[in-house]
C-alpha positions in Angstrom: 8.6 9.1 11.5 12.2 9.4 10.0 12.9 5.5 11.0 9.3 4.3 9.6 9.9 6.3 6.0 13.9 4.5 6.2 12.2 1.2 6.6 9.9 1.6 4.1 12.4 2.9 1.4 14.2 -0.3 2.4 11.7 -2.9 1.9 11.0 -0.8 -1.9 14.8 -1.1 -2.5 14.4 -5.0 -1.8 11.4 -5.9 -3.3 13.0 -3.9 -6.6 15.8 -6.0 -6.2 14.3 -9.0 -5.6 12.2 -8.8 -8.4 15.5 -9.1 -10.6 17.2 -11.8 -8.4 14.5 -14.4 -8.8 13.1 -13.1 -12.1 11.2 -16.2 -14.1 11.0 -17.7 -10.7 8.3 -15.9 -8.7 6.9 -11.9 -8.9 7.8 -9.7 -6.2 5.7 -6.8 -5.4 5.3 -4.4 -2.7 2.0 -3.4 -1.0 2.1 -0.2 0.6 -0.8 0.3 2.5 -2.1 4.1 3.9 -4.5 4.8 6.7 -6.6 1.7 7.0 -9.8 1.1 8.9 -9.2 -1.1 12.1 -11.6 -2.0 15.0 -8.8 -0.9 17.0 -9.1 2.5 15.8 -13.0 2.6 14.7 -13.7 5.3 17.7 -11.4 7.7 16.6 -11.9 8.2 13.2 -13.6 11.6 12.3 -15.6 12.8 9.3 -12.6 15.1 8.5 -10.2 12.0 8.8 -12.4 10.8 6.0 -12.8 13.8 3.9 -9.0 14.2 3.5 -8.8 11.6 1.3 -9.0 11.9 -2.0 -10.8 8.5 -2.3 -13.7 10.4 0.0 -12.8 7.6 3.2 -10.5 6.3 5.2 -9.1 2.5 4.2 -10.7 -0.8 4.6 -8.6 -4.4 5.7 -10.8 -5.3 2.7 -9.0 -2.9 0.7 -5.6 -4.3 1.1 -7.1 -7.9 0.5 -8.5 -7.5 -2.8 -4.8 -6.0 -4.4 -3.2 -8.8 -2.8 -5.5 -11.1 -4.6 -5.3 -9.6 -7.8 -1.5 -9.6 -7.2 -1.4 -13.7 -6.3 -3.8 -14.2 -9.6 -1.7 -15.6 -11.7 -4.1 -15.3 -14.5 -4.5 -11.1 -13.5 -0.7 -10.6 -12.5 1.5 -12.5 -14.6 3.2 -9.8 -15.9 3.3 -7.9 -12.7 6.4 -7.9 -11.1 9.0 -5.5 -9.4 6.1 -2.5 -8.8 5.0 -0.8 -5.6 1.7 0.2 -4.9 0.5 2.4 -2.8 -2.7 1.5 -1.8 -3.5 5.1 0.5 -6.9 6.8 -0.9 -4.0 8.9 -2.6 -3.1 10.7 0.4 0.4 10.2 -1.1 -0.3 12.5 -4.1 -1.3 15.4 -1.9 2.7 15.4 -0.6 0.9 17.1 3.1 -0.3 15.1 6.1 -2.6 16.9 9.2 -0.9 17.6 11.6 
């Protein structure tokens, strides 16, 4: 878990720095998704899995699509650049994970 939360730090720390280096020529944003839905995992998610997040579920691909659409509207998003979001449920807010 150490090397995931590194690597994730990493790609915030570029997209950051990114956003500056090619300011006024694209918008750099990060996505960070949580615990999202798959078919691959559909048989082992649990009313409890669901009723730890805040949000009242667990997260949809759909989810992750509609923030990455606002985000390439550039009619929405134009002034959006250089931010991360966490796109989670906000499990991130409760700072505890099940074990």
């Amino acid at each position: 878990m150490q090397a995931y939360g590194a690597a994730k730090a990493g790609l915030v720390g570029l997209t950051h720095a990114q956003a500056v280096t090619l300011a006024n020529k694209v918008r750099v944003n990060a996505v960070l998704p949580g615990w999202i839905y798959t078919e691959s995992n559909r048989d082992q998610l649990t009313k409890k899995d669901h009723e730890w997040h805040p949000s009242g579920r667990v997260g949809m691909p759909s989810d992750i699509a509609q923030l990455c659409l606002f985000l390439a509207d550039e009619s929405k998003a134009k002034f959006i650049t250089g931010q991360d979001f966490a796109i989670d449920g906000g499990v991130s807010k409760k700072l505890i994970y099940p074990e």
